[in-house]
N, C-alpha and C positions, 0 to 999 in steps of 0.2 A: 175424708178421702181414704181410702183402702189402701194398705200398703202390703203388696204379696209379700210372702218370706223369701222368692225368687229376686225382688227388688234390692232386700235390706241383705242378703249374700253378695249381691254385687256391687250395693254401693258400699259394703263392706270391704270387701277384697278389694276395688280401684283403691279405696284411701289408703289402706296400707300399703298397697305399691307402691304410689306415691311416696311414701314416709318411708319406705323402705330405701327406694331410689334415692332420694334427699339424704338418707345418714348413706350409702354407700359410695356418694361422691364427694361428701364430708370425709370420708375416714379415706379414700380417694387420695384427694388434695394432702391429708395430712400423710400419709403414706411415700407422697412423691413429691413430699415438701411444695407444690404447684396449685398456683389458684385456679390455671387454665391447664385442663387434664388431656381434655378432645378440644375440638373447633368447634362445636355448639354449645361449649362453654361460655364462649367471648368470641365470636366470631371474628370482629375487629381486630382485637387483640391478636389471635392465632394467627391472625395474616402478617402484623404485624412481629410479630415471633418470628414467623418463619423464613423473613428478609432480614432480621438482626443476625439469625442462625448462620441461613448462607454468607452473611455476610463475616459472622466470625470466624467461621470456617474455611472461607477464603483467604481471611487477616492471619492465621494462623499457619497456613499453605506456604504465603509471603514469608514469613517467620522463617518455616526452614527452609525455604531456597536460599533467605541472606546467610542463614550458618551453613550451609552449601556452600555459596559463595566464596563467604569467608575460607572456609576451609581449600578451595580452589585456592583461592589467590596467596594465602598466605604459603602455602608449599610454592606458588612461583617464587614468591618475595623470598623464601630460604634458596631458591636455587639462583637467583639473580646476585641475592649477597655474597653468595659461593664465587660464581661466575666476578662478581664485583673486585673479590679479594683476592684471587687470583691473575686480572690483570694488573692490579697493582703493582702484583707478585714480579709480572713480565716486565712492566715498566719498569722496576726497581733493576731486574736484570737487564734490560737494553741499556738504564744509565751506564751503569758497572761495566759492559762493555764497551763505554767510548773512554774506559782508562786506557791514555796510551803505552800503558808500558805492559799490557795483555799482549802475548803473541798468540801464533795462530792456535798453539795446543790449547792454549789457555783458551782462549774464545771458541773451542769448540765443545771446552766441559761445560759451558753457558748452553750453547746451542744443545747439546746433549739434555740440560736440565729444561731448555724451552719444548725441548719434544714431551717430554713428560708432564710439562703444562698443557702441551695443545692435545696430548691424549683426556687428560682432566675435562682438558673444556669442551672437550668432543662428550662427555660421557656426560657433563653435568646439560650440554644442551640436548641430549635424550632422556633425561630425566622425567619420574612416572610419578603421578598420584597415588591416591591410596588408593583408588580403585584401579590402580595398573596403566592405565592410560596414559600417555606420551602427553606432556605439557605441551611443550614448542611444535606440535607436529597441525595447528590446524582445526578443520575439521576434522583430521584422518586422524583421531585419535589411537589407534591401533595400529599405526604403521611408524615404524624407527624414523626420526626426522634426519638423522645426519646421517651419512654414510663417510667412513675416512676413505681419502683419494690422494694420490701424488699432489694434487695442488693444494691442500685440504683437508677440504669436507665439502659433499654438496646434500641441499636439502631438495629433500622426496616431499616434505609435507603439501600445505599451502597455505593459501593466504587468509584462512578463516579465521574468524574466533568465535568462539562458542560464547553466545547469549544465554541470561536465567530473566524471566519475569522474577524481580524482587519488591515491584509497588504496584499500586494500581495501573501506573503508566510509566513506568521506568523499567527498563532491559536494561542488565549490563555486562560486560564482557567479562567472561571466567578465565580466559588467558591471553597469552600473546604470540601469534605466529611466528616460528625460527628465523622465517623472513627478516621481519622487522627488528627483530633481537639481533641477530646476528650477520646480516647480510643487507641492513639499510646503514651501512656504517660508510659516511664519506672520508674518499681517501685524503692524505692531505691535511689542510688547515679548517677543510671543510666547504670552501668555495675554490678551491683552487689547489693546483698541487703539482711542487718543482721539481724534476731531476736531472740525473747527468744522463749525458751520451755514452753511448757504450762502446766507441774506441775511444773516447780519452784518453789522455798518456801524461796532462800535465796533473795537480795538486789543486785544481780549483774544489772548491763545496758551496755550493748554495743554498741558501737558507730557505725554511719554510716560506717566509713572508708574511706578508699581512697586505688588509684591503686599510686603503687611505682617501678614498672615495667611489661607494659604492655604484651612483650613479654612470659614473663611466667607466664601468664595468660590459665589454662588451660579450663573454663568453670563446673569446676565439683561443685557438691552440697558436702557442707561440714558441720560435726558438731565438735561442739567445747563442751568436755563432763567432767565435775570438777570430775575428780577420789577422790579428795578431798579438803579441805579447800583450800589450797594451791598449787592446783597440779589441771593440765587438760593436756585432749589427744588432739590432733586434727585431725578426723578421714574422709576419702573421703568416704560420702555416696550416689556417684552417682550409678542411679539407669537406666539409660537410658545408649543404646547400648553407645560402649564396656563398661557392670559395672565393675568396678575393682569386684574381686572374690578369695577372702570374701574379705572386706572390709578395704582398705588399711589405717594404721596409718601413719599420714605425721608426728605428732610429737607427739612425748611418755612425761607421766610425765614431761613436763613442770615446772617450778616453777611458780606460779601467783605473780602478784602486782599489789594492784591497781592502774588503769589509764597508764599502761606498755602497749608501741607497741608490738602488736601480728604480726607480719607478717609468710607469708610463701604465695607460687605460686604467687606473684607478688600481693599480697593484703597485705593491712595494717590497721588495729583497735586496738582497746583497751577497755577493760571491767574494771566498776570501780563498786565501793561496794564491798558487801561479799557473793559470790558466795556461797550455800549449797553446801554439798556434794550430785550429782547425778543432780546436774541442768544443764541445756545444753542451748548452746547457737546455733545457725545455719547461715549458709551463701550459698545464694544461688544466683545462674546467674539474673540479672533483666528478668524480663518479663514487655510484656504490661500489660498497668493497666490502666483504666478507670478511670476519675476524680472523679465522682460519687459514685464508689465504695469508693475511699481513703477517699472521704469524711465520707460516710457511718459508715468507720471504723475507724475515729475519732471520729463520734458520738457517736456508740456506748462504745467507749472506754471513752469519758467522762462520759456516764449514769453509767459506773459500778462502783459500790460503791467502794470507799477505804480501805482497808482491810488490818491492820498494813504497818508493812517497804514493806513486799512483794506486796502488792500493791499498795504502793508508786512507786515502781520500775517496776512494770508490766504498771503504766501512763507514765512513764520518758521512758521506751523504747517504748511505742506505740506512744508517743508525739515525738518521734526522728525518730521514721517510716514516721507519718504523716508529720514532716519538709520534709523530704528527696522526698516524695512522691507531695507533696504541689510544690515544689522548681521544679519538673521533670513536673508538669503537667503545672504550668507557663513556664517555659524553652519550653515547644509543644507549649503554644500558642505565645508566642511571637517568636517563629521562624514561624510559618502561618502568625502572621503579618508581619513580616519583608518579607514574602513572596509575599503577597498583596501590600504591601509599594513599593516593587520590580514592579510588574504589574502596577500599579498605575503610577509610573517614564518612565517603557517603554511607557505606552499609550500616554505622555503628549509629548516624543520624537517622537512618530509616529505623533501624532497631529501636530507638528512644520515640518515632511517631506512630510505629505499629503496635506501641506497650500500651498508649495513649491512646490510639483508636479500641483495642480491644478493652481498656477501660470502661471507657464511651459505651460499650456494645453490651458489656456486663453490667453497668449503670441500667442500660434502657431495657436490659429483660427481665432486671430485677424488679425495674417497677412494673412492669406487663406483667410477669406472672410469679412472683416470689409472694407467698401465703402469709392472711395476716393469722397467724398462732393464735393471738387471742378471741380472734373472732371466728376461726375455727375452731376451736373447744368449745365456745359457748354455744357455738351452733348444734356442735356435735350432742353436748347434754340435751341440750334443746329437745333435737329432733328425737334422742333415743326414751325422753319423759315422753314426748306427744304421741310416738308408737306405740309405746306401755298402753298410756289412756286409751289412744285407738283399739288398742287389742283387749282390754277390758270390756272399754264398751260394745265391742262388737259381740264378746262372749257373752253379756247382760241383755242385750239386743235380741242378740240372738234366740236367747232363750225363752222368752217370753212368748208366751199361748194361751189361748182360752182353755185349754186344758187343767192350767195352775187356778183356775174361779172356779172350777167344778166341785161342787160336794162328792165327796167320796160316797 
């Protein structure tokens, strides 16, 4: 068979393409330390590559949203502990104000130094990240949450909180609306909450109380009315759907004693002093109650002057409001922190499964496309002796013709 010199150039050139091609994906792979360079390497493989990829590049994503996170919450957690220490701070001062041998000057350098707490607590519940943004304030990151008011503070923000996807399937909240921090504070003992009448004249004070069966607990507003020295009614003057109509006596003529449990509907107190004839005492369901406010109205209650035994006794019951109120608005903040403390524990658990998945991830790409060395060298010698020979022979090949048989 005849073989043109057209043939033996072409099937020359294809092989060493060939061989060419083979050492330049050889030296390829060892260049980008990668056994799979393109998708028609390993086609398999490259698909499955490039779902470990997104998927660690996702795991990675996760990563820094929890140190996002964390960093969110821990600035709450420093402004909470602020906020923490400084009602202590308050409480320590309303103790110290039921010494009775404080006169009214003296109780009003207290009130003096409570104003200078409730400017503190005003400033630490607008309190900013490191990115400038208003913790308490919400969604409305940008906008001042508290504003100071004659009664206060009231809050501008709302009731949001801002979400981070930090797992595949876990969102969690980056902070806590002023709301809830500062304004879901019940007044009182927390279900309930006593005070005086505001013409009183005699020396009575009633106690906070306590529930002694919750079950008959009915939620109504109640007053407690001295028919005389030694005698009160206790009368239901709820006023909201169904009112009792007229108004119902749960207990007649009582006898009084001082520091004697009052109980009835599943509450229990006790009033000590000497009740007037015609002073009244009340009990009603807690409501929310704003820090701000209760501070408010310990200030003003130490500004007003003392005015015989009845004013004695009008400080001893508003100093037994402000404990009860004091004690209900720490009890909000340390359950937000215990809430945050909460957040703060899962993120440190997701950080120790995300270190673990992207393990997983770096495991499985290293066996898909991490190169074997030594079998890339060998390859590499390989191919680069086979191309020698090729290009030898192609030049020996080549040159051969009837030419070289001819007698000169």
């Amino acid at each position: 068979m005849r073989i043109s010199t057209n043939t033996i150039f072409k099937s020359g050139t294809t092989r060493m393409s060939e061989l060419e091609s083979s050492l330049l994906k050889t030296q390829q792979q060892l260049a980008l330390s990668k056994r799979v360079v393109k998708p028609s390497d390993d086609p398999v493989a490259a698909a499955q590559i490039l779902e470990l990829t997104q998927s660690q590049a996702v795991n990675n994503q996760y990563s820094v949203n929890r140190q996002n996170a964390k960093s969110a919450l821990g600035m709450e957690e420093n402004a909470l502990q602020s906020i923490t220490t400084l009602l202590q701070n308050v409480k320590t001062l309303t103790v110290n104000a039921g010494n009775g041998v404080l006169d009214s000057t003296q109780l009003d350098y207290i009130a003096t130094e409570l104003s200078g707490y409730q400017d503190e607590l005003i400033s630490l519940a607008n309190s900013r990240d490191a990115s400038g943004n208003y913790i308490f304030s919400g969604f409305q990151t940008t906008t001042q949450p508290f504003v100071k008011t004659p009664s206060g503070a009231t809050y501008i923000g709302d009731q949001g909180a801002r979400m981070l996807q930090i797992g595949p399937s876990r969102q969690i909240s980056l902070s806590d609306s002023g709301s809830a921090v500062f304004e879901s504070n019940k007044s009182g003992n927390g279900t309930f909450v006593t005070g005086k009448g505001s013409t009183n004249a005699g020396t009575g004070v009633i106690s906070p109380g306590s529930i002694v069966n919750p079950t008959a607990l009915t939620g109504h507003d109640y007053n407690i009315v001295f028919t005389g020295p030694n005698t009160f009614d206790v009368i239901d003057a709820t006023t909201s759907p169904p009112p009792p109509a007229p108004p119902t006596t749960v207990l007649s003529a009582q006898p009084y004693v001082s520091g004697q449990s009052i109980t009835f509907d599943g509450l229990q107190f006790d009033v000590t002093g000497t009740p007037a004839t015609g002073d009244s005492f009340t009990v009603r369901p807690s409501k929310n109650q704003s820090i701000f406010t209760a501070m408010n109205d310990l200030i003003t209650l130490l500004k007003t002057p003392i005015a015989g035994d009845a004013g004695k006794a009008n400080l001893t019951n508003g100093l037994n409001a402000a404990h009860a109120n004091i004690d209900t608005a720490l009890d909000s903040v340390l359950t937000v922190r215990a809430s945050v403390g909460s957040r703060l524990k899962e993120l440190d658990s997701l950080d120790t499964q995300g270190d673990d998945r992207s393990l997983l991830y770096a495991e499985s790409l290293s066996t898909l496309q991490d190169l074997d060395y030594t079998k890339a060298i060998t390859d590499l010698s390989k191919q680069k002796i086979m191309l020698e020979a090729a290009q030898q022979a192609f030049v020996k090949t080549s040159g051969l013709t009837l030419f070289n048989f001819m007698p000169n």
